[in-house]
Legacy VTK file of the C-alpha trace (Angstrom):
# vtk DataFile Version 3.0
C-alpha trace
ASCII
DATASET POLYDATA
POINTS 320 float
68.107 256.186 147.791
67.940 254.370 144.166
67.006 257.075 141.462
66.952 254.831 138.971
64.755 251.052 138.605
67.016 248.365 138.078
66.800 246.710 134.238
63.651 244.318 133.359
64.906 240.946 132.720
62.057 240.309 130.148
63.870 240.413 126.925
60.752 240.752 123.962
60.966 238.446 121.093
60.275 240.488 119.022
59.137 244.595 119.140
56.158 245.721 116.671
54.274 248.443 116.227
50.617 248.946 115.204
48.578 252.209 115.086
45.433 253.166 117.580
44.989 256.478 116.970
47.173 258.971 114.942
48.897 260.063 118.269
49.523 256.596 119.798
51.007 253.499 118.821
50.791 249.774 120.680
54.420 248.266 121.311
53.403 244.372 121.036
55.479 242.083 124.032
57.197 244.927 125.651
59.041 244.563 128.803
57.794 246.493 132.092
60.288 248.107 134.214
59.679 247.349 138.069
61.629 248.386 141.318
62.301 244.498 141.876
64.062 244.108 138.274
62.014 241.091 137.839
59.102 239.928 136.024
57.225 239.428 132.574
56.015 242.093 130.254
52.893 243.029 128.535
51.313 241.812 125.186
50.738 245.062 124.768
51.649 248.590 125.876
50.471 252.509 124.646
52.199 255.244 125.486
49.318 257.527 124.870
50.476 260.980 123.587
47.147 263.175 124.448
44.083 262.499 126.291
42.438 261.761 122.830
44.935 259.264 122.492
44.200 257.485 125.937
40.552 257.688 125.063
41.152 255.498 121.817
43.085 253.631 123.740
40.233 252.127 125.952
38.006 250.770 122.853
38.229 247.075 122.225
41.697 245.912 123.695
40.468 243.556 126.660
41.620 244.489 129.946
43.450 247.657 130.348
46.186 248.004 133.323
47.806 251.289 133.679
51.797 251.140 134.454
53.262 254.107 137.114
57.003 254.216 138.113
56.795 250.123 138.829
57.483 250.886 142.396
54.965 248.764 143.815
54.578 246.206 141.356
55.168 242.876 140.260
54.466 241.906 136.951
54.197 237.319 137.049
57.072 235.949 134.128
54.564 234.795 132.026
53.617 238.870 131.159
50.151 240.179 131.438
47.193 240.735 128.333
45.300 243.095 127.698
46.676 246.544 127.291
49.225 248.190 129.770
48.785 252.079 129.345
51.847 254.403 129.985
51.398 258.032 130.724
55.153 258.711 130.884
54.512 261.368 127.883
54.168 265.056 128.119
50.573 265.272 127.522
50.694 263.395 131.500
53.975 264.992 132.757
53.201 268.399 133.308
53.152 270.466 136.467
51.961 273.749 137.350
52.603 275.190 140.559
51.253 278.562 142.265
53.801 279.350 145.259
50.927 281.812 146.502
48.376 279.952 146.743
49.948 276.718 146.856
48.143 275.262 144.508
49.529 272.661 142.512
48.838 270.654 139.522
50.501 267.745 138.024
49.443 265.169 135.200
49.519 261.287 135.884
52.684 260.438 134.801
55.099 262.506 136.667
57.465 260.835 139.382
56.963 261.934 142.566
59.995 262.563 143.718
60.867 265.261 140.928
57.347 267.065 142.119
58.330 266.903 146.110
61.692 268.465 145.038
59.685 271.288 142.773
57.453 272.150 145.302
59.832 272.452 148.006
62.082 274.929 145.748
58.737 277.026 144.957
58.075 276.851 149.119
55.535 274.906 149.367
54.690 272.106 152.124
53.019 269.557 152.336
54.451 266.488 149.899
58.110 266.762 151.790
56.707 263.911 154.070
56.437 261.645 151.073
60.348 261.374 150.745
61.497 258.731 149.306
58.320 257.044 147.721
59.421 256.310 144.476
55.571 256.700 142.777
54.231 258.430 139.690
51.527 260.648 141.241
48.976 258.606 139.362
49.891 255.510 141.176
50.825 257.312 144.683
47.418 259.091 144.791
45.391 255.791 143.679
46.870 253.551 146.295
47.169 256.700 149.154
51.062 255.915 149.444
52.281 256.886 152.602
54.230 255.915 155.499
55.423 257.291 158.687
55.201 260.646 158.363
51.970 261.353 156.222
50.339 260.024 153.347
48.982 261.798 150.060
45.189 262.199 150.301
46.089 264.621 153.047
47.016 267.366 150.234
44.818 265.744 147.533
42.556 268.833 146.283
40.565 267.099 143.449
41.538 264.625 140.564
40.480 264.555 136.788
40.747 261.082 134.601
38.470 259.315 132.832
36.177 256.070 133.355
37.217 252.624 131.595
34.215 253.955 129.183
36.560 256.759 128.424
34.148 259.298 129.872
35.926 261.990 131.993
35.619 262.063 135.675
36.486 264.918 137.926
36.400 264.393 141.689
37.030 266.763 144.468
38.736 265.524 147.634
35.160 264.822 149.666
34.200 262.721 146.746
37.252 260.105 147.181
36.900 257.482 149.643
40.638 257.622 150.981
41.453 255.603 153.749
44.658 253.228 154.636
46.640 252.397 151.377
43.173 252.787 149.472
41.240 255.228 147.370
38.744 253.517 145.723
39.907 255.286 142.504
40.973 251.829 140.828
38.172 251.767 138.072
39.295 255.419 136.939
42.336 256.027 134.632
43.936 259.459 136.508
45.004 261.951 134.252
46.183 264.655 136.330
46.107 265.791 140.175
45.328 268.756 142.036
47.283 269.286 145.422
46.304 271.726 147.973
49.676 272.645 149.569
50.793 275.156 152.367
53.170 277.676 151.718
56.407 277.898 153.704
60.217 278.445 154.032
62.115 276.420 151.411
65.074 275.614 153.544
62.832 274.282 156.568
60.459 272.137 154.394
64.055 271.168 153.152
65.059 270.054 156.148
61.869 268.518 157.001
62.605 266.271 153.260
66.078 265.349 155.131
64.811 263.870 158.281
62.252 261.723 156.578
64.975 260.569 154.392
67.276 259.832 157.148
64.887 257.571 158.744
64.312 255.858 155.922
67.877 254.943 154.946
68.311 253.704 158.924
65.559 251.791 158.543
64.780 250.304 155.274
67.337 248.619 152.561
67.156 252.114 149.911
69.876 250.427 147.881
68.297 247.015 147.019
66.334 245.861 144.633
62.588 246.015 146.008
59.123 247.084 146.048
58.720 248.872 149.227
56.688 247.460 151.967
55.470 244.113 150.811
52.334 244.188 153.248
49.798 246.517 154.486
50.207 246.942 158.002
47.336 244.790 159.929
44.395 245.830 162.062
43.789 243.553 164.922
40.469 241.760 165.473
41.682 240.813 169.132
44.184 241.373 171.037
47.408 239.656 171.030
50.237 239.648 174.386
52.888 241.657 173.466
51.968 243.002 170.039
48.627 244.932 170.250
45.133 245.352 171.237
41.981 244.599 169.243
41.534 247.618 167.265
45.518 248.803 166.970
46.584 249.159 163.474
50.412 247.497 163.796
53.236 246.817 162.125
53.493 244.394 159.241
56.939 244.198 159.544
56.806 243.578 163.413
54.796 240.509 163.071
57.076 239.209 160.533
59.695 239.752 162.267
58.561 238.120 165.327
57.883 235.440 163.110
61.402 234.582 161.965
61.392 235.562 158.726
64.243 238.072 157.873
67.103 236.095 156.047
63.640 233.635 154.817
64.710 233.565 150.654
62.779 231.334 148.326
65.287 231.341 144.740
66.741 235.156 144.423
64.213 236.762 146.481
65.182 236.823 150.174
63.132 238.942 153.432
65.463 241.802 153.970
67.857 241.653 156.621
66.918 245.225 157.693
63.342 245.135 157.215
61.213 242.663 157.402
58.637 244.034 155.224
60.418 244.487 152.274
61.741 241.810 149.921
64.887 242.041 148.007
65.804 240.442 144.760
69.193 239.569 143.513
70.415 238.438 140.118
69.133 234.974 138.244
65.410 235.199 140.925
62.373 235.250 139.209
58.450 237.047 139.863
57.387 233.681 140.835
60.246 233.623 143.630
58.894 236.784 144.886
55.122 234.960 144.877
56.037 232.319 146.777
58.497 234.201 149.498
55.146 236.559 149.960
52.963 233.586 150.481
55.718 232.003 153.034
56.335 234.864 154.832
52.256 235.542 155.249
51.960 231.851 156.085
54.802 232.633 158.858
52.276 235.350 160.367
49.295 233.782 160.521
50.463 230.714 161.795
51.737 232.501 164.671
49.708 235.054 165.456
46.643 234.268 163.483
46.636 237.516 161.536
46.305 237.398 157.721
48.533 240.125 155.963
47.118 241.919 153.102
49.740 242.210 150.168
50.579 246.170 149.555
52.230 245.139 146.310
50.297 244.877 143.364
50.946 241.784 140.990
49.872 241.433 137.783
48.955 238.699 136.316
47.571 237.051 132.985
43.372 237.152 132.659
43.853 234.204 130.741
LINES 1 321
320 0 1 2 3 4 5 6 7 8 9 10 11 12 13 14 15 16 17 18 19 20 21 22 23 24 25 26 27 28 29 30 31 32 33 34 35 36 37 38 39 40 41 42 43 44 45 46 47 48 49 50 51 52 53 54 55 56 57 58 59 60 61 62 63 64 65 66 67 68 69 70 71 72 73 74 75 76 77 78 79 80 81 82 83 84 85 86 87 88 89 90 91 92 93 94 95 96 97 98 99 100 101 102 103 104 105 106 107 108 109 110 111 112 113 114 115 116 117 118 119 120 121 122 123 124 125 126 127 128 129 130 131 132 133 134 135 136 137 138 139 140 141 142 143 144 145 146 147 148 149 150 151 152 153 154 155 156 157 158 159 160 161 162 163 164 165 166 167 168 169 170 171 172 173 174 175 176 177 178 179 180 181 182 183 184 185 186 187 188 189 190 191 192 193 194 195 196 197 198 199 200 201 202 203 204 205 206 207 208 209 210 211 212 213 214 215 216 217 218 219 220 221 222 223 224 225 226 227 228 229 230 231 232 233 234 235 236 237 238 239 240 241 242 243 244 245 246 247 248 249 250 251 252 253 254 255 256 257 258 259 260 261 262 263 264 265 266 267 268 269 270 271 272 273 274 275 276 277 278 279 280 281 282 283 284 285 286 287 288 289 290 291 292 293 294 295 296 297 298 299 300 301 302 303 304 305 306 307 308 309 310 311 312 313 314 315 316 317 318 319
């Protein structure tokens, strides 16, 4: 598995700085680091250093996007406006953890992967399952990441943030609509997350981390440059010979398959060879490369089968 996103080609012009508030400053045209290495920047970004900070943030900067690890997204080369908030800074990054109760708390901003691996040293279960998701908990618990094995709302306790007024919101798990790769949490800014977890034996929610991670690496291209799944996976409104019934949530990656499309490249961006649902990006392709190889690839689908594929990855692109 990649630890590390590969480098943003967007090379800024030029890198200024202007004051918001006394504990944040805007970096004008500033790249944005994404898992496919590809892709414009943002007019603006904030790296907001307290919730203060974010709150001055919100006031009279046109839209406001806020940036996790880049692990589903793809930002178009032209960049994005508005303001792109970070909460990579320790007012976001924190993390409490209570082995006996197994409650756990952890702000915005910190990866995911470095919270499974702290919770399974303190013994608690629960996140293992989420191996190899390469999200900031803000982003993971906003778009329910998941996968085979589990998905994130199902240790979601409550979540605290604040409205695009900058008023803060508090929600407890009943009062989030959670459902496939959704939350309805997109109008909120999350701050920090509480997770409900189970306590357990270290070395067996170890080895529990291990076989997620082994299925992955079988079954998905780890080492390439990509987003993930490109495409949430389909329910289907009738039912198709040799695929599904009406009603069967299936694989995206199935239906593309079927369809032809692994080996499919538009540019630098080709279908993977391993997975069809995830597209891979190699030196000299661009975001709009990407676009395009999404739109053939869903094309492929629906011409065949008739089904339209929903995009799991999020692109960005300019209001204006």
């Amino acid at each position: 598995m990649r630890t590390h996103k590969p480098p943003c080609v967007f090379e800024p012009h030029s890198i200024m700085m202007s004051k918001v508030h006394e504990q944040s400053d805007i970096i004008e045209h500033a790249p944005i680091e994404t898992w496919f290495g590809v892709g414009g920047g943002a007019d603006r970004l904030a790296k907001p250093a307290s919730v203060e900070a974010l709150h001055a943030c919100l006031a009279g900067h046109g839209p406001v996007r806020v940036l996790g690890d880049g692990a589903n997204l793809l930002v178009d080369d032209a960049g994005v406006d508005g303001l792109v908030i970070d909460l990579d800074t320790p007012a976001f990054t924190g993390v409490e953890i209570d082995a006996r109760s197994g409650r756990v708390v952890a702000g915005a901003g910190v990866r995911l992967p470095a919270l499974i691996n702290a919770t399974i040293r303190a013994g608690l279960a629960g996140l293992e399952v989420l191996a190899g998701i390469p999200a900031s908990v803000g982003g993971a618990v906003v778009m329910n990441a998941g996968g085979k094995f589990g998905e994130i709302a199902d240790t979601v306790a409550a979540v605290e943030g604040m409205d695009r007024s900058g008023d803060p919101v508090r929600l407890g798990r009943d009062q989030i609509d959670y459902g496939y790769r959704r939350s309805g949490l997109g109008d909120l800014i999350i701050t920090s997350v509480e997770f409900a977890l189970t306590p357990d034996d270290p070395a067996a929610v170890r080895d529990r981390l291990k076989s997620c991670m082994a299925y992955k690496k079988n079954t998905q291209p780890l080492a390439d440059h990509s987003a993930g799944c490109c495409f949430k996976n389909p329910t289907l409104a009738t039912d198709i010979d040799a695929v599904g019934v009406k009603g069967m949530r299936i694989s995206a990656g199935l239906l593309l398959d079927r369809a032809g499309c692994k080996g499919l490249a538009v540019g630098g961006a080709s279908v993977s060879t391993a997975h069809a649902n995830f597209i891979v990006t190699q030196p000299g392709a661009t975001a709009r490369d990407v676009i395009r190889l999404m739109e053939l690839a869903a094309s492929r689908v629906l011409d065949r089968y008739g089904v339209a594929l929903e995009r799991e990855v999020v692109v960005w692109e300019r209001t204006r």
